[in-house]
C-alpha positions in Angstrom: 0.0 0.0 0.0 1.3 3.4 -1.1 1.9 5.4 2.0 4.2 8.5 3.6 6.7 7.5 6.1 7.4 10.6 6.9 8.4 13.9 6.5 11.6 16.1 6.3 11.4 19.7 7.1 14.1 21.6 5.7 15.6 25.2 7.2 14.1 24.4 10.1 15.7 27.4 11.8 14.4 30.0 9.3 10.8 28.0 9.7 10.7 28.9 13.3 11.9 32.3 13.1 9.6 34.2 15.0 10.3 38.2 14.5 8.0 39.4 17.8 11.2 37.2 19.9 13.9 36.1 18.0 16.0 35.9 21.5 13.6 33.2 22.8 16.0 30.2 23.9 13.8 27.1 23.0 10.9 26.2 20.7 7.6 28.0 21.4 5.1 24.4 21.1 2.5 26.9 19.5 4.5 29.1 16.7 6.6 27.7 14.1 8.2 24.0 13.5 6.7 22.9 17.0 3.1 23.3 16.2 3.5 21.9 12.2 5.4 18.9 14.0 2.5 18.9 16.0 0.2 18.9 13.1 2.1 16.1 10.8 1.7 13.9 14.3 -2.5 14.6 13.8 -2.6 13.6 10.4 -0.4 10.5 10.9 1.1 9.6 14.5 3.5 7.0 13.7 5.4 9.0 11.0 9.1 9.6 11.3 10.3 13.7 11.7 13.4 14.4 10.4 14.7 18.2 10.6 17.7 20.0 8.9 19.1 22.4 11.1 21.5 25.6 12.5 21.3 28.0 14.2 20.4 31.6 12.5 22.5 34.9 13.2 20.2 37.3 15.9 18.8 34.2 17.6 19.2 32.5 21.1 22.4 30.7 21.0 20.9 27.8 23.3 18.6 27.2 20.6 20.2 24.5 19.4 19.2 21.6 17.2 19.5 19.4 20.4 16.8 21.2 21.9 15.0 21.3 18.9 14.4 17.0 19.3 14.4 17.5 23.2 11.5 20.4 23.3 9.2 19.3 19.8 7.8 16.1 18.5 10.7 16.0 15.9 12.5 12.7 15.6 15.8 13.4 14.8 18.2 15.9 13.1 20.5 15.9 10.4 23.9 16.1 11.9 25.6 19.0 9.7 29.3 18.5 11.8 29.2 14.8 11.3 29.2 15.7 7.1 31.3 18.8 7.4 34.1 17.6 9.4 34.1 14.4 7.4 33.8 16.4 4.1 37.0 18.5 4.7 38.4 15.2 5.8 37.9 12.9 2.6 38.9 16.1 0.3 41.9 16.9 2.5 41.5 20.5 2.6 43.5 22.3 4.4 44.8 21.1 7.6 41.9 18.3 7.4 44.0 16.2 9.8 43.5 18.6 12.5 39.5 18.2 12.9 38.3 16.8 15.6 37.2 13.4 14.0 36.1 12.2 17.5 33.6 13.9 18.1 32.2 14.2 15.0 31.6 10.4 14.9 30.6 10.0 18.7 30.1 13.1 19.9 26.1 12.9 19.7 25.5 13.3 23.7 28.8 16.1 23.5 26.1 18.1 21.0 23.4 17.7 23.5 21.7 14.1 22.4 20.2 11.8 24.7 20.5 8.4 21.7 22.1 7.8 18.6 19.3 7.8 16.8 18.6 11.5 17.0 21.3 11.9 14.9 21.4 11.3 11.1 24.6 10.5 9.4 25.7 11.2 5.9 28.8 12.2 3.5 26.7 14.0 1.0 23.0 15.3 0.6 21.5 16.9 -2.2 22.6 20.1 -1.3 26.2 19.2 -2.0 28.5 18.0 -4.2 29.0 14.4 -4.1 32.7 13.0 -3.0 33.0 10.8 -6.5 32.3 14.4 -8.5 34.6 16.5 -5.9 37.5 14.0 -5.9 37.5 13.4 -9.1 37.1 16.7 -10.9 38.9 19.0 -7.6 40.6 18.2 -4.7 41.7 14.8 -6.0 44.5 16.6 -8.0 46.0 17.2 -4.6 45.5 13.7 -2.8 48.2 11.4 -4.0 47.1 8.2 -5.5 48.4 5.0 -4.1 50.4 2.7 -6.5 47.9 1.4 -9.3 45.2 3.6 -8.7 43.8 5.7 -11.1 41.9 9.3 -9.5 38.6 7.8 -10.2 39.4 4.9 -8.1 40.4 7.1 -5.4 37.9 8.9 -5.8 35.2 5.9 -5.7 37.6 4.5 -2.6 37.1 7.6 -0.3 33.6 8.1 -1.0 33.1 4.1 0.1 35.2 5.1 3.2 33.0 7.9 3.9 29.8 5.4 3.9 32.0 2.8 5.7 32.2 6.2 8.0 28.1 7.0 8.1 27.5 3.2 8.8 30.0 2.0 11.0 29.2 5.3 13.8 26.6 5.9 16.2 23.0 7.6 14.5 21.2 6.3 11.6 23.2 6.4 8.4 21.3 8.2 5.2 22.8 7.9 1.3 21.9 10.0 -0.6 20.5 8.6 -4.5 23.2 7.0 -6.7 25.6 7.0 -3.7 25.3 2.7 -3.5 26.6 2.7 -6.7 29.3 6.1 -7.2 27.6 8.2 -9.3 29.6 11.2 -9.7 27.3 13.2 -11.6 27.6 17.1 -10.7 25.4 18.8 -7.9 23.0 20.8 -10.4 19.2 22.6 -10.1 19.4 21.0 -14.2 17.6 17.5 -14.8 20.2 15.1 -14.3 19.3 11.5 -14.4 21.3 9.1 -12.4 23.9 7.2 -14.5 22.8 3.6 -14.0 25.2 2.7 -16.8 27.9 3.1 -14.6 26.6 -0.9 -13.7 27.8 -2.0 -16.7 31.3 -1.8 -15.4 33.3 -3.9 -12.6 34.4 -1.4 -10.4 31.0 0.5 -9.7 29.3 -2.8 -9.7 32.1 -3.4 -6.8 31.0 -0.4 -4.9 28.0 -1.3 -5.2 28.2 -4.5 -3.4 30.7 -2.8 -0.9 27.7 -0.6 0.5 24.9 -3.4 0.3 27.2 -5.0 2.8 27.3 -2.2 5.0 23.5 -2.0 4.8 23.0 -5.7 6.0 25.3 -5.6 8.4 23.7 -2.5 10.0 20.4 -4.3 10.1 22.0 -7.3 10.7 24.2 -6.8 13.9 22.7 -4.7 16.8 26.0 -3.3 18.0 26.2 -1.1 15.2 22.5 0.5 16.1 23.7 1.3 19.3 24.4 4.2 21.6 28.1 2.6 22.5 31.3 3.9 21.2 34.9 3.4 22.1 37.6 4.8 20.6 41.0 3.1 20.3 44.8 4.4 20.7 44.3 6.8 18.0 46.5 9.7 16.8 44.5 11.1 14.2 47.2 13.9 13.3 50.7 11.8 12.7 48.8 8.5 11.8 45.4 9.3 9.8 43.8 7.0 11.3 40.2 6.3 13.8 40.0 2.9 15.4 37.1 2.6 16.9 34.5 -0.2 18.6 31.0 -0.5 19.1 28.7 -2.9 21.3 25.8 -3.9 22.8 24.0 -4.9 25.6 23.7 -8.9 24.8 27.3 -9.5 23.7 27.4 -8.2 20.2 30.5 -6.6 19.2 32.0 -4.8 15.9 35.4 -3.0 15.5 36.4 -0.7 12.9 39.3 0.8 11.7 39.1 4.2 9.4 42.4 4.8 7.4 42.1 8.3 5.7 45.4 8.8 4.7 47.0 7.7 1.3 48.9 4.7 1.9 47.7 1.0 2.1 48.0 0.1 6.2 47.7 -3.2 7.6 45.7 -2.7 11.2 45.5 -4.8 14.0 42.5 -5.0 15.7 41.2 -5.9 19.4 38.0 -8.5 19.6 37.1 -10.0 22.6 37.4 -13.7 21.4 39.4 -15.5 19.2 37.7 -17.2 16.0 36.1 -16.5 12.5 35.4 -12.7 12.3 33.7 -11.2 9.2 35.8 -8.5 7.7 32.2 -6.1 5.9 34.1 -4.1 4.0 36.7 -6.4 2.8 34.3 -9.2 2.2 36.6 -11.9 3.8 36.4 -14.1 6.5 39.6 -13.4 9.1 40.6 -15.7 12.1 41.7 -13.8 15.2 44.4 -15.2 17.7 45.3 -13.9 21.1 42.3 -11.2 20.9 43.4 -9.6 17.9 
């Protein structure tokens, strides 16, 4: 049965602008985005909310979009320093090592959150350009390319780190269309169709099959729908590098290991039991010994 899920409001700041008190510090429930959340909830309770947004200049500075899922029926945000930290990151643009990669993958309850899920998670969004277009055609002429790589294969590999990213972290991960596959087409107000074509040949077909992995194993493994993060010994700056592990509360356990530099690493990884582990981006089965 055709049906709405839900509904994502965007601006949200500018929606609830409210000119007779622009100082107010929260979310009047009767002016603005509270009463049309309110109103979405009337005509359909069990839909999902989903809000894009920042603060505006001239407004409260504790109106935050925190407070915006704390004080109105809205679900969740989209979590703009989660994409612009890992943007800079994947382009490396200027002194990109230097962000604060930590918190921008599990700092949810730092920015205010109570769960995970109040945060959505993504590399790109339709109002920018997509990593495959920005690598390939920009900054990609100033990351260097690992021995037999070709820029668009950089370019496809850091885009499928940055899902890898969006997937692997606390919230709940959002791609944005063509993203399963690489499209690279240019961000555009033109009608651009997506270039399904692209199929046709082995390495997008790879990606493709790269980022249904990561989709199952999100639904698949409840540790990685958790609220739990812990990071490793990580030294973002010298080594390029977030290790990181997530859990839950009957036993589950994933680890993850982020490489955004240029060269090839091999990383060593802690699990709490030896055995068959699945390796989701690899697609390979690994045995660990000793807890690693």
């Amino acid at each position: 049965e055709y049906h709405v899920d839900g509904f994502r409001f965007d601006w949200v700041g500018g929606v609830d602008y409210d000119s007779n008190e622009p100082m107010r510090p929260g979310f009047n429930p009767y002016h603005g985005i509270a009463a049309i959340c309110w109103a979405a909830r009337q005509a359909k309770p069990d839909c999902i909310l989903i809000g894009e947004f920042w603060q505006l200049e001239g407004t409260h500075g504790e109106k935050s979009a925190a407070r915006l899922v704390h004080e109105t029926a809205m679900d969740a945000v989209w979590n703009g320093h989660f994409h612009h930290t890992l943007d800079d990151i994947l382009n490396h643009r200027w002194e990109w090592e230097k962000k604060d990669i930590f918190r921008a993958l599990g700092g949810y309850r730092d920015m205010g959150f109570s769960t995970a899920t109040q945060v959505i998670n993504y590399s790109c969004s339709h109002d920018e350009v997509r990593p495959e277009h920005e690598i390939k055609f920009y900054s990609g002429k100033h990351i260097p390319k690992p021995k037999g790589m070709t820029l668009q294969d950089v370019a496809l590999a850091r885009a499928r780190l940055g899902l890898v990213a969006a997937f692997a972290a606390p919230g709940v991960p959002m791609i944005f269309a063509g993203q399963e596959f690489g499209d690279d087409s240019p961000r555009t107000i033109d009608f651009v169709p997506l270039q399904w074509s692209k199929l046709a040949q082995p390495k997008f077909r790879t990606h493709m099959e790269a980022v249904k992995r990561l989709i199952r194993a999100r639904r698949r493994y409840p540790a990685l729908r958790s609220d739990n993060i812990n990071f490793l010994d990580n030294h973002f700056a010298a080594e390029h590098l977030v290790r990181f592990c997530r859990w839950d509360d009957n036993g589950g356990y994933a680890v993850a290991a982020l490489n955004f530099g240029t060269e090839l690493r091999e990383i060593e990884l802690p699990v709490p039991h030896d055995g068959r582990w699945r390796d989701v981006a690899g697609n390979r089965l690994r045995r660990a010994e000793g807890g690693r």
